[in-house]
C-alpha positions in Angstrom: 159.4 44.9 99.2 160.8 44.5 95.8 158.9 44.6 93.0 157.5 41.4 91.2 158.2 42.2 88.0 161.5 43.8 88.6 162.6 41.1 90.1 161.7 38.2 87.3 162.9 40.4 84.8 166.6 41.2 86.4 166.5 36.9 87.3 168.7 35.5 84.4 171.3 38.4 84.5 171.7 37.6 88.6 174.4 34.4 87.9 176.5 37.1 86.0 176.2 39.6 88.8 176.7 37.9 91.4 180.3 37.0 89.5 181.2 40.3 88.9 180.2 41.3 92.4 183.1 38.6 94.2 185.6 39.5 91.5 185.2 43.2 92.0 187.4 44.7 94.6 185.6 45.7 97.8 185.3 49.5 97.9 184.7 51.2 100.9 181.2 52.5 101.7 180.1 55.8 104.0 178.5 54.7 107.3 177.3 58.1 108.1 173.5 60.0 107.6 172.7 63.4 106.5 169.5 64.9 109.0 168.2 68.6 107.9 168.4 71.1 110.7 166.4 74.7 110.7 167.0 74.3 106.6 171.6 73.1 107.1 172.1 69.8 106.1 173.8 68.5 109.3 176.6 65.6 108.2 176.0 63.1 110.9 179.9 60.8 110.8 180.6 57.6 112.7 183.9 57.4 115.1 185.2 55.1 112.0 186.8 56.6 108.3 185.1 54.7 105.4 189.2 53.5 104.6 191.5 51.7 107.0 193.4 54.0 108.4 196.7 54.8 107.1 200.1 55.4 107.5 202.5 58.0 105.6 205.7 59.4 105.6 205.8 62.7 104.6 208.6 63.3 102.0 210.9 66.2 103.4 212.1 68.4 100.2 214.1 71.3 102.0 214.7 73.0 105.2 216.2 76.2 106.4 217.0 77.8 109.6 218.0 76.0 112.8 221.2 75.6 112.8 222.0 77.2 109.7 224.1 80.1 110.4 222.9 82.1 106.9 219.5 82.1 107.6 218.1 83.2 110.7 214.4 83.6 111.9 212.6 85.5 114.7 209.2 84.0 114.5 207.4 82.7 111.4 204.2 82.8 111.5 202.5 82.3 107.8 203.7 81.0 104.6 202.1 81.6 101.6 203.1 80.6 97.8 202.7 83.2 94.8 202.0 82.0 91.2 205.7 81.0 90.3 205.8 78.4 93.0 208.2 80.5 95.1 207.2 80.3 99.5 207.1 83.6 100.8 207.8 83.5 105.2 206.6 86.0 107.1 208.6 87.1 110.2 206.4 89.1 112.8 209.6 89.5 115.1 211.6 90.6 112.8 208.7 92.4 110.1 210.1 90.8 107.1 209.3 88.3 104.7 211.7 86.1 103.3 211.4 84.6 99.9 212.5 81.2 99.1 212.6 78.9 95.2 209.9 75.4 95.1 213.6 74.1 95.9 214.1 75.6 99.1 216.8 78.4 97.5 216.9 81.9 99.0 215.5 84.4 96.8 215.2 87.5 98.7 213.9 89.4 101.8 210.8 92.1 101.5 209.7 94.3 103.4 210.7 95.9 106.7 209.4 97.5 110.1 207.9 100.4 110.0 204.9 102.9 109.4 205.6 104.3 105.5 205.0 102.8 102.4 205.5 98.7 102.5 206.0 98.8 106.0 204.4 96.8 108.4 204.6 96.0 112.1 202.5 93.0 114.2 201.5 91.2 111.4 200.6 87.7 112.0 199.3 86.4 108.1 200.2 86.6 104.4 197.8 86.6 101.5 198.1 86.4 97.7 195.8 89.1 96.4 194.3 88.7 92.8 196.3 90.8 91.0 199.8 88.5 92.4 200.5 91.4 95.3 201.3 90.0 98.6 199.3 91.5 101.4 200.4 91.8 104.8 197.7 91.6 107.9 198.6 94.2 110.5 196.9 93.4 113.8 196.7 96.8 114.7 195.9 99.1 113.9 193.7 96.4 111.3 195.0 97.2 108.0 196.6 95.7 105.0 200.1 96.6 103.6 200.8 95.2 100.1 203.9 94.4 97.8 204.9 93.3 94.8 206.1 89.7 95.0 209.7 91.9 94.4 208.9 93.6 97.0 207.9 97.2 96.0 205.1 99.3 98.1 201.7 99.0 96.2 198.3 100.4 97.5 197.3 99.5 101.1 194.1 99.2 102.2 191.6 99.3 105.3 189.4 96.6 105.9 185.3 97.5 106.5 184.2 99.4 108.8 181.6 97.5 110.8 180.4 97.9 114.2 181.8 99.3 117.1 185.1 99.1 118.9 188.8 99.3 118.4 189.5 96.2 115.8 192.4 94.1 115.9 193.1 91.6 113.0 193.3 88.0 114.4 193.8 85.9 111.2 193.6 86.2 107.2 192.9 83.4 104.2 192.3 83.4 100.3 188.6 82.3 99.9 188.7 82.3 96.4 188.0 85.7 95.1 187.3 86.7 98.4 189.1 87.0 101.6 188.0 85.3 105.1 188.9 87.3 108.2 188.8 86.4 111.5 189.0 90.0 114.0 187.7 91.3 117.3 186.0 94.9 118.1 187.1 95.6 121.3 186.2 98.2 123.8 187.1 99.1 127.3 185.7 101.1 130.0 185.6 101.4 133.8 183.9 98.0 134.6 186.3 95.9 132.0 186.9 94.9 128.4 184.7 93.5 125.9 185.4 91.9 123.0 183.1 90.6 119.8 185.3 88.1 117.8 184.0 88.3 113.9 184.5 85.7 111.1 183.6 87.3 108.0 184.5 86.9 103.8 185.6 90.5 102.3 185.9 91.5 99.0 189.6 91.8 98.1 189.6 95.1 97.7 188.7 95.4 101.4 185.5 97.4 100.7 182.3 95.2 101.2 182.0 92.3 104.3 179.8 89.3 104.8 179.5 88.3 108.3 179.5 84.5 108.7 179.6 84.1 112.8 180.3 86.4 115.8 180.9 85.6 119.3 180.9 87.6 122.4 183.8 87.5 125.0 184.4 90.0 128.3 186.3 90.7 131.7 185.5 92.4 134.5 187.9 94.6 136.3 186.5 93.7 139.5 186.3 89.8 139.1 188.6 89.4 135.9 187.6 85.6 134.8 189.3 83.9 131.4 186.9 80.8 130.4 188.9 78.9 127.9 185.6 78.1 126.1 185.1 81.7 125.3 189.0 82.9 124.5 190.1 79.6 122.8 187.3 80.6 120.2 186.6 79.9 116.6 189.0 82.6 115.5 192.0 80.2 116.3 190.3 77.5 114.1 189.2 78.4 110.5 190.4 77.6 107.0 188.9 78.8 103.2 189.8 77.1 99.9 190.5 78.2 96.9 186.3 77.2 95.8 185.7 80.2 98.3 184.6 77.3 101.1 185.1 78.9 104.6 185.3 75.9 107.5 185.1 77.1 111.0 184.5 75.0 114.7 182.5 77.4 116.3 181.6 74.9 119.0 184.2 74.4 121.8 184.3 70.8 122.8 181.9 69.7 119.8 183.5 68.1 116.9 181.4 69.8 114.5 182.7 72.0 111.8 180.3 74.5 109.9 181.0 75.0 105.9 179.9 78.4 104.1 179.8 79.0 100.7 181.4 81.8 98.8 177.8 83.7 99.0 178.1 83.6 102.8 175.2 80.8 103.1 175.8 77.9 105.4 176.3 74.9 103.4 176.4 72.1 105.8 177.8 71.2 109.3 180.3 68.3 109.5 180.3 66.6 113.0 181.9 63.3 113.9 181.5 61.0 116.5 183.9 61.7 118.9 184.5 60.3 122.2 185.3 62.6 125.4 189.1 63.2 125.3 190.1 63.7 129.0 192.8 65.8 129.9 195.6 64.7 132.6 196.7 67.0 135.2 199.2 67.5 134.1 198.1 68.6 130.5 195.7 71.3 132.6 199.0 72.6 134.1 200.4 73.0 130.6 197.1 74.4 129.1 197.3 76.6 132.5 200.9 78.1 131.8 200.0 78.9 128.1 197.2 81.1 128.9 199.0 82.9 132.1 202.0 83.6 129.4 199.6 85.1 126.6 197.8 87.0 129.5 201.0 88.5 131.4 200.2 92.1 129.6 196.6 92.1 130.5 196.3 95.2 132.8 193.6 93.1 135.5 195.4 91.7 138.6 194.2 88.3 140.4 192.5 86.5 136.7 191.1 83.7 137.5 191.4 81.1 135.2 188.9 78.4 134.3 190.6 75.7 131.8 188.4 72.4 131.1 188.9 69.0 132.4 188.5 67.5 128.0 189.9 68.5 125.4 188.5 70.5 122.2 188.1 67.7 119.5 189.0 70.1 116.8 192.5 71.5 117.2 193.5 72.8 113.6 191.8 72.9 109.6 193.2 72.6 106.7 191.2 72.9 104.1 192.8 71.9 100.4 192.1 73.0 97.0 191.3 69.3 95.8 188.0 70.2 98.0 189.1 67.9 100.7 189.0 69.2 105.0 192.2 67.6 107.4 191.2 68.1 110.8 193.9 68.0 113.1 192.3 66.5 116.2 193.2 66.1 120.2 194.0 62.6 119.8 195.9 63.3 116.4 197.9 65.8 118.5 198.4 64.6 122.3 198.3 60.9 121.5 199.7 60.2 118.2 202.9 57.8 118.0 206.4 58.8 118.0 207.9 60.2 114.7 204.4 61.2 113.7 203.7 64.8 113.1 200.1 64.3 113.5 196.6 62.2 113.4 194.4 63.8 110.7 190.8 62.9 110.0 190.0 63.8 106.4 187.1 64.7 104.8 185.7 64.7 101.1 183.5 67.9 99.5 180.8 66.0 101.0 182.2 66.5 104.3 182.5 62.1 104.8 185.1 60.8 106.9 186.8 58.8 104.4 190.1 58.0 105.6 192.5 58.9 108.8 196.3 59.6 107.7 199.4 59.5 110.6 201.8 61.5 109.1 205.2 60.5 109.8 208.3 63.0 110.0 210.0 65.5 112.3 207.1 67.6 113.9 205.4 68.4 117.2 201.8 69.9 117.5 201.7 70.1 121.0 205.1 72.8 119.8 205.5 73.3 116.6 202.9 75.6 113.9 201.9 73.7 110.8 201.3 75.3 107.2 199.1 73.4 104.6 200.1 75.5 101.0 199.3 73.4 97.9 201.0 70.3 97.7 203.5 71.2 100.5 203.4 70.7 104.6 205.5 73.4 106.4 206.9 72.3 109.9 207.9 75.8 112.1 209.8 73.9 115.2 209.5 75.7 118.1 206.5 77.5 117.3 204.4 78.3 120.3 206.8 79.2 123.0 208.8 81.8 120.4 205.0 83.4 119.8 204.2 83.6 123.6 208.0 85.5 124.3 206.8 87.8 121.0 203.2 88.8 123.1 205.4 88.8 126.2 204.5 85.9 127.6 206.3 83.1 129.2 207.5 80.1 127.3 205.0 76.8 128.0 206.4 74.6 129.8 210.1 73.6 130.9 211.4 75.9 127.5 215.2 74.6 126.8 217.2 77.6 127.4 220.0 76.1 124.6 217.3 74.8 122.4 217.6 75.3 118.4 216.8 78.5 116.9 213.5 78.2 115.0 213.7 76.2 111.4 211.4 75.7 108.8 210.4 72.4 106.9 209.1 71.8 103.9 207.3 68.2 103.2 205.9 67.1 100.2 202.0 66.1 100.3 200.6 64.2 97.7 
């Protein structure tokens, strides 16, 4: 109940505010609740963004590749920007990076395949160190080459030792002054493999580790079984800021997405209302032939494969420097319109739903890799089936066999 007096004294001023209240413009209120679980603040969304959802057309600045006979690609999988602006590509096929102007011009090409100094081979990520070196993830063995942003050798450096197991590097961010990792300690023995997947921030000098989340993953030789919800795990969805904010969706089939800080400390847990997004049949065939190409070098005959009948909610982060999370979701990426290149939920530092943007322009996500860096949005086309033919695999799907060779777009994103 109000109070009395409150409410006599605030009585003359109510003509007056109740004026400025249907003048104002209506602004847009969070529907959501945050509950407190074992000490995390859990942010409890609605289905429905506090803005109307929106429509933009991404602005395209440059592209390069395709059919562009003076610049080819094998396959591109990070892209990374240094101080100056300039977009550095890096080709695990081909173990080179090539360095491209904010305009799009062609700069130069570092680094090379190889085991001596500046040399790399499997590396799947990119990351600007502190001092303005590039450093080069090597799956395995798990270390880290670095360059000059000209491209001359510079120290390289092993990441912690922790735990037991032969590690393999699955995935690399900036985290501020920090580093977030995604890798897996694997071992293998008589009865099968094992494998503990790790999310973790390191110092960027590789030398201490804070473990933020593990999961555990095996096969047996005798009965070798692939559950999507253990392989398709958190390692393939996680993004850090520049704040040193590391998101993660742990949960397969959840739409929650767990937020540490730069100490390591869980901040909150950002879930959504989400309603069950069933796959076809013929999407489980798809989903199917994806993991039987990434699996073709796996030395256990007869795996049996169990892929679920919904899809995972969460799909892909991107987490910005303005302190703002886009979540790439199933619907954003199996049901959007055409000409859009995705559905994204976005979320304030809060982790609110405030407003859902289709981005219009050429792209796939059910094909293509995406790249949030800065203000830009990089398309690779023909992404996924180019990475699957790198591992050895098969290409998903009906692959065109005089398709495009792979190209690179760069968007603006305001």
């Amino acid at each position: 109940m109000s109070n009395p007096s409150t409410l006599r004294s605030t009585w003359p001023f109510l003509p007056a505010l109740i004026l400025v209240l249907i003048c104002a413009p209506a602004q847009a209120t969070w529907k959501g609740k945050v509950v407190e679980k074992d000490g995390v603040h859990q942010v409890m969304n609605p289905a429905t963004a506090e803005a109307a959802p929106e429509t933009v057309k991404a602005k395209e600045l440059w592209r390069v590749g395709g059919d562009d006979e003076d610049v080819l690609f094998g396959v591109i999988t990070d892209v990374i920007a240094d101080r100056d602006g300039n977009f550095y590509l890096l080709d695990a096929q081909l173990s080179e990076i090539q360095v491209f102007a904010p305009d799009g011009e062609y700069l130069r090409t570092i680094g090379r395949a190889g085991e001596g100094p500046g040399e790399f081979r499997g590396a799947l990520n990119l990351l600007l160190l502190p001092n303005g070196n590039i450093g080069v993830f090597q799956i395995a063995p798990a270390k880290v080459v670095t360059l000059t942003p000209e491209g001359e050798p510079a120290d390289d450096f092993l990441l912690p030792e922790t735990g037991t197991g032969f590690k393999t590097l699955f995935g690399a961010r900036n985290a501020g002054s920090h580093l977030a990792i995604t890798y897996g300690l694997n071992q293998f023995g008589e009865s099968g493999f094992s494998q503990n997947n790790i999310l973790a921030l390191v110092s960027a000098d590789g030398k201490t580790e804070t473990r933020l989340h593990s999961q555990s993953s095996s096969m047996s030789s005798a009965d070798a079984k692939l559950a999507e919800t253990e392989w398709d795990s958190f390692r393939n969805r996680f993004s850090s800021d520049s704040n040193g904010r590391v998101f993660s969706a742990v949960d397969f089939g959840q739409y929650t997405v767990n937020v540490w800080g730069p100490d390591g400390k869980l901040v909150h847990v950002i879930h959504r209302d989400y309603p069950v997004h069933a796959r076809t049949d013929a999407q489980k065939d798809r989903v199917l032939e994806i993991y039987k190409g990434f699996t073709r070098q796996i030395p256990f005959p007869n795996i049996k494969y169990v892929i679920e009948p919904n899809w995972n909610p969460v799909q892909a982060l991107f987490a910005r420097d303005d302190g703002s999370l886009w979540v790439l979701t199933s619907r954003g990426s199996w049901d959007q319109d055409k000409g859009q290149i995705g559905v994204f939920d976005v979320f304030d530092k809060e982790g609110h739903l405030v407003r859902q943007v289709a981005l219009e322009g050429q792209g796939d996500p059910q094909q293509d890799g995406y790249f949030m860096v800065g203000d830009r949005f990089f398309v690779v086309t023909d992404w996924l089936d180019s990475l699957m033919a790198l591992q050895g695999g098969a290409a998903a799907g009906d692959a065109d066999e005089d398709a495009e060779p792979m190209a690179v777009i760069s968007y603006q994103l305001d």
